[in-house]
C-alpha positions as CSV (number, residue, x, y, z in Angstrom):
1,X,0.0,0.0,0.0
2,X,1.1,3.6,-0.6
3,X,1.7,6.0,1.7
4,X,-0.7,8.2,0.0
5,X,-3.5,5.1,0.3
6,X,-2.4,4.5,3.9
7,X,-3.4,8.1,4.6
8,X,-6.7,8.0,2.7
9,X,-7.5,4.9,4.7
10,X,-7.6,7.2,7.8
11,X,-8.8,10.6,6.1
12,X,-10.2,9.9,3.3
13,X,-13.7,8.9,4.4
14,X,-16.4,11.7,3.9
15,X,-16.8,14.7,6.3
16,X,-13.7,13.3,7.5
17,X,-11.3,16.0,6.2
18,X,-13.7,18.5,7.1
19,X,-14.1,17.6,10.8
20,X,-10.3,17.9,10.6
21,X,-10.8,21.5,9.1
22,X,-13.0,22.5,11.6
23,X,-11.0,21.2,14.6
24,X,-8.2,23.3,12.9
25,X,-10.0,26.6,14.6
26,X,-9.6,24.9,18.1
27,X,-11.9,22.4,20.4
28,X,-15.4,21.8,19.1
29,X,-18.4,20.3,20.9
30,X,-19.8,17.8,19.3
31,X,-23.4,19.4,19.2
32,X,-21.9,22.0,17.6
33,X,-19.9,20.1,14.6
34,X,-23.0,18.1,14.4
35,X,-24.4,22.0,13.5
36,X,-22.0,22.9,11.7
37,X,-22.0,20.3,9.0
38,X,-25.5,19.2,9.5
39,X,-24.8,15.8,8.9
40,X,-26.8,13.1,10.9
41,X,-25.4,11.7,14.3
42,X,-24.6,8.7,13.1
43,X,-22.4,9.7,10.5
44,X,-20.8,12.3,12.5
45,X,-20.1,9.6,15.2
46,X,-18.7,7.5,13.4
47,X,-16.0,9.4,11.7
48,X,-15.1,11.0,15.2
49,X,-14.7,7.1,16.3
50,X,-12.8,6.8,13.5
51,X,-10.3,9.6,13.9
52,X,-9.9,9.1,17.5
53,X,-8.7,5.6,17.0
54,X,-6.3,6.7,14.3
55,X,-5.1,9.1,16.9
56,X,-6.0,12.3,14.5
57,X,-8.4,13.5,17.6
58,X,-9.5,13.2,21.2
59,X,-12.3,13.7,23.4
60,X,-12.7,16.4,25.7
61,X,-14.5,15.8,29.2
62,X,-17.1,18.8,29.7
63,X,-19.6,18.6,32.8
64,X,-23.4,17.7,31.5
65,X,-22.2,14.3,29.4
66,X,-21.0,16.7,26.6
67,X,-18.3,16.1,24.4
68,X,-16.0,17.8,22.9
69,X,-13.3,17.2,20.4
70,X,-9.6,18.8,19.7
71,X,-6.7,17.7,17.8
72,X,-3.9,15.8,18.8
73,X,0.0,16.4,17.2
74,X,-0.8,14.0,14.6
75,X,-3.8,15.8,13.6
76,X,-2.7,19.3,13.7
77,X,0.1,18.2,11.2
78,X,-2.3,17.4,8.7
79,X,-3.0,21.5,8.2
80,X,-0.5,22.2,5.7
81,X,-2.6,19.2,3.5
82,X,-5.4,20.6,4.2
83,X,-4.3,24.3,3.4
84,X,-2.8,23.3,0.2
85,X,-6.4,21.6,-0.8
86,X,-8.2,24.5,-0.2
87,X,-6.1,26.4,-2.4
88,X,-5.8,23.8,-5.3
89,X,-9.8,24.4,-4.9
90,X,-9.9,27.9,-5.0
91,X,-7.6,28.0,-8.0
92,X,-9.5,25.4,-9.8
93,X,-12.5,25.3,-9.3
């Protein structure tokens, strides 16, 4: 497998990039990414799962059995992918 697969396999899923994105601005809730994207729970549940057991993301203890979300290192590292996609979009698109 490629690298390249081998990162699509964690990232590449739908909504997943742009979870990332979001969490880029700082900690989220997951009320409001659910918002934000308006996506149902279910989807949006599973691709947190999924990026917290690829160790992209964590979950954030908040009083009241909310949640919230924030990058870890490995995450945050993916912004410069992530910046360079939005501008191949803007230029091409």
């Amino acid at each position: 497998m490629s690298d390249l697969a081998a990162a699509l396999d964690i990232v590449g899923a739908r909504w997943a990039l742009l979870i990332v994105e979001k969490l880029l601005d700082g900690p989220q809730r997951y009320g409001d990414l659910q918002r934000e994207f308006g996506m149902g729970t279910n989807m949006l549940a599973t691709r947190l799962r999924e990026l917290e057991a690829a160790g992209v993301l964590r979950r954030l203890p908040l009083r009241h059995n909310t949640r919230a979300y924030a990058l870890t290192e490995r995450g945050l590292a993916l912004r410069p992918a992530i910046t360079a996609l939005a501008h191949w979009g803007a230029e091409n698109l």
